[in-house]
N, C-alpha and C positions, 0 to 999 in steps of 0.2 A: 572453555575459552575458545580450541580451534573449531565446533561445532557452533555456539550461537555469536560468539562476539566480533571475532573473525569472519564468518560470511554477511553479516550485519554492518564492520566497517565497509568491507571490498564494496556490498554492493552502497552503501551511501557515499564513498568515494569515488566509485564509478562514477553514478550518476552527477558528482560534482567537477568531476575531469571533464565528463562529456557535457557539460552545461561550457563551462569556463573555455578549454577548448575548441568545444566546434564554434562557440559564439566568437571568438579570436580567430579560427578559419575560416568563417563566413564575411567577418568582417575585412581582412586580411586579401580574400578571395575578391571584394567588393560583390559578396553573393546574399545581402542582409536579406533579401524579398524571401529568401529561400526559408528563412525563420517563419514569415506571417502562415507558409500554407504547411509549414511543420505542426504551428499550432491546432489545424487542422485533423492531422494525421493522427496527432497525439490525442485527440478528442475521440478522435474514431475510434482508436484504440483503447482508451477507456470505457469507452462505452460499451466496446466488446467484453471489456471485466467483469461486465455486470452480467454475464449470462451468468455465474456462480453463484452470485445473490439471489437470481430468481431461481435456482437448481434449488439452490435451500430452502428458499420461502413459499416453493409448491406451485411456484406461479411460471415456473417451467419442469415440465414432468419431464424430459429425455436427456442423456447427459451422464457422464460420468465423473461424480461428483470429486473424484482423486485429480481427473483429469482438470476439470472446471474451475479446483482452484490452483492447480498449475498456469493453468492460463489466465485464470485473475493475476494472480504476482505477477505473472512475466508482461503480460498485454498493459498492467496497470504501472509497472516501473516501466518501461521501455516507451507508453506513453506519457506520462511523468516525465521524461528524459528529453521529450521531445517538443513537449512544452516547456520548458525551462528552456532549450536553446529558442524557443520562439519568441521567451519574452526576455532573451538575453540580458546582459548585466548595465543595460540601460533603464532608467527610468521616464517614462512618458506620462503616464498618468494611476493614481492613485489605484484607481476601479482592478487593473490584469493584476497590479503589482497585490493587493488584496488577494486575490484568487489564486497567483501563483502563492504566496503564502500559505495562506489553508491549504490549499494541493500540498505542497512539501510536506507540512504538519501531518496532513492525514498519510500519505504516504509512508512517513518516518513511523508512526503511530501502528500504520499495520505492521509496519517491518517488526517491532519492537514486537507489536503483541505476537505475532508469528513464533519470534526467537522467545522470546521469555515462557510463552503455553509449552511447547516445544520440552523447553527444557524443563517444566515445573511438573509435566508428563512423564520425562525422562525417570525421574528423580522418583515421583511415588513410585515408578514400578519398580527402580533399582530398591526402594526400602520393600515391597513386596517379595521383590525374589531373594534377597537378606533375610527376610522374616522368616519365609518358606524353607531358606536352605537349614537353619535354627531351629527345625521341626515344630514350627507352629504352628496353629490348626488355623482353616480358613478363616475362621469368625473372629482368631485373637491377631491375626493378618489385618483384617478389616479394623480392626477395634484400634490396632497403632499404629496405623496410615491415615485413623478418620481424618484427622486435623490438618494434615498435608494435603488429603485427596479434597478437602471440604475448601481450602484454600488455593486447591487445580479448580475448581468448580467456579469460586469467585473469579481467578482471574479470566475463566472463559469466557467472563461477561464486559471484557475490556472493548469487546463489538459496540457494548452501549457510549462508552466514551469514540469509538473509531465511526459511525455512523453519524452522530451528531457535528462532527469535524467533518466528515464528507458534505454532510447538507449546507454547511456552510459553505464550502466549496462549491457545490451546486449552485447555489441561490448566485453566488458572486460571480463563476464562469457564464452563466446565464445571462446574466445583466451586463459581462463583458460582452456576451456574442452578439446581445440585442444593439450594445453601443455600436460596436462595428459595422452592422447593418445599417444603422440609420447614418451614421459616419460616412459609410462609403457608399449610401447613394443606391443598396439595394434594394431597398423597402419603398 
C-alpha cells in the first residue's frame, strides 16, 4: 500500500492540484496567455521523455538506461502537468480536448504499469527468498515461482497497451499543433 498505491495517489493528485490550481491562478492572476506557451514547454519536455525509448530500442546507443527512465517519468509527468494547465478546465474545441485525454490515459496507464511491474517484481522475489530460506534447491525455487514469474513476464508487456495510447496521443497532439499553426497565421 505505502510503496505502489500511495506514491500512485500523491503523484495523480498532484498533477490534478496543479492542473485545477494553477489554471484558478492564471485565471485569477489575468495571466491565461501564460497556459498557450506552457503547452509549449510541456511538449518539449515530452519530448525529451523519449530519449528512454530510443535508449531501449537501440536507436540511441549512449545513456544510462537507470538514469533515462528517471527522466522519462519525471520529464513525462511534469510535462503532462504543464499541459493540462495549458488546456485548463475550459473547453474550446474538441481536437486539444481529445489529446489532453489520451495524454492523461497514457500517462495514468504508465504510472499504473510502473506501480503494478514494481510490485509483481517485488512479490516473485519475496516467494524466491521464502522458498530459499525453506532449504529448497534452485530448480524446485524456479518450479514454484514459474506461474507468478510467467505472469511478471505478461504483465511486462503492458508497454504494448501503454504505446498504442501514446500514438494516439501523438496522432491527436499533432493535428492539434498543425491546427494552431494554420489558426494563428504561421504557416
Amino acid at each position: 500500500m505505502r510503496e505502489q498505491v500511495l506514491p500512485f495517489s500523491l503523484l495523480t493528485g498532484v498533477l490534478a492540484v496543479i492542473t485545477l490550481a494553477g489554471d484558478y491562478v492564471l485565471h485569477r492572476l489575468n495571466l491565461v496567455w501564460v497556459g498557450r506557451y506552457l503547452g509549449i514547454l510541456g511538449t518539449l519536455l515530452i519530448i525529451v521523455s523519449f530519449a528512454y525509448s530510443m535508449r531501449k530500442r537501440k536507436y540511441m546507443l549512449s545513456g544510462n538506461p537507470g538514469y533515462l527512465l528517471k527522466l522519462h517519468e519525471f520529464s513525462a509527468w511534469l510535462g503532462s502537468a504543464m499541459i493540462l494547465l495549458h488546456a485548463g478546465i475550459h473547453f474550446n474545441a474538441i481536437l486539444p480536448w481529445l489529446a489532453t485525454v489520451a495524454m492523461s490515459i497514457n500517462v495514468v496507464s504508465g504510472m499504473i504499469g510502473k506501480f503494478l511491474l514494481l510490485r509483481a517484481r517485488r512479490h516473485v522475489q519475496g516467494e524466491r527468498q521464502q522458498f530459499q530460506l525453506r532449504g529448497m534447491s534452485k530448480p524446485e525455487v524456479e518450479q514454484a515461482v514459474f506461474w507468478d514469474a510467467l505472469t511478471v513476464g505478461a504483465m511486462a508487456q503492458w508497454r504494448k497497451v501503454h504505446i498504442p495510447i501514446f500514438i494516439v496521443f501523438l496522432v491527436l497532439s499533432l493535428a492539434h499543433i498543425m491546427s494552431i499553426f494554420l489558426f494563428w497565421g504561421w504557416v
